[in-house]
N, C-alpha and C positions, 0 to 999 in steps of 0.2 A: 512392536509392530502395531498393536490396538492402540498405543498412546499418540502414533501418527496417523491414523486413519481417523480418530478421533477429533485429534487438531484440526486437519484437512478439510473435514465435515462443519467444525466451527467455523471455518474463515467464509462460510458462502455467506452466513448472514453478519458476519464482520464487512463484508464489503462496502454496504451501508455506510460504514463509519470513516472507513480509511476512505474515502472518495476525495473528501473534500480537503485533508493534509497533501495528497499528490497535487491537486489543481491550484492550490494554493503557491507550494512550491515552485511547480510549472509554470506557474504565471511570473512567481519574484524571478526564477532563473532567466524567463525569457526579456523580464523589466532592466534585469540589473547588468547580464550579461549578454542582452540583444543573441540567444540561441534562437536555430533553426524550429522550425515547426513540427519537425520530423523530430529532434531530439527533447522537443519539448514534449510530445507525444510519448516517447520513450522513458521520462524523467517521469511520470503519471504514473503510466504503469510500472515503473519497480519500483517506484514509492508505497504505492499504493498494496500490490502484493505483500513487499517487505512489513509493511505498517499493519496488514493486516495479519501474514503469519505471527508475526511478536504480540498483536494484540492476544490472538487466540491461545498461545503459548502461553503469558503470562496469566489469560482464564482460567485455561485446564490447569497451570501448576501451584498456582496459587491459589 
């Protein structure tokens, strides 16, 4: 339980980081595949989460 309260704690100043792979994303999804705006919004944010728990994950265990 400490080792995910831990992680959890890490990802606020991961967010920093992972910002700019989701808007990246988001923008080639919305280039390549003409998506909505609303799902390009969506494609941001769980990029961005995801990118950031793995970053902090891989922190603390490595």
């Amino acid at each position: 339980m400490q080792d995910i309260v831990i992680i959890l704690v890490m990802t606020l100043p991961m967010l920093l980081f992972s910002v700019y792979p989701g808007l990246k994303l988001g923008d080639y999804l919305e280039e390549k595949y003409n998506i909505e705006e609303t799902t390009k919004r969506k494609v941001v944010i769980i990029t961005t989460i995801v990118f950031t728990l793995t970053l902090s994950s891989l922190l603390y265990y490595l």
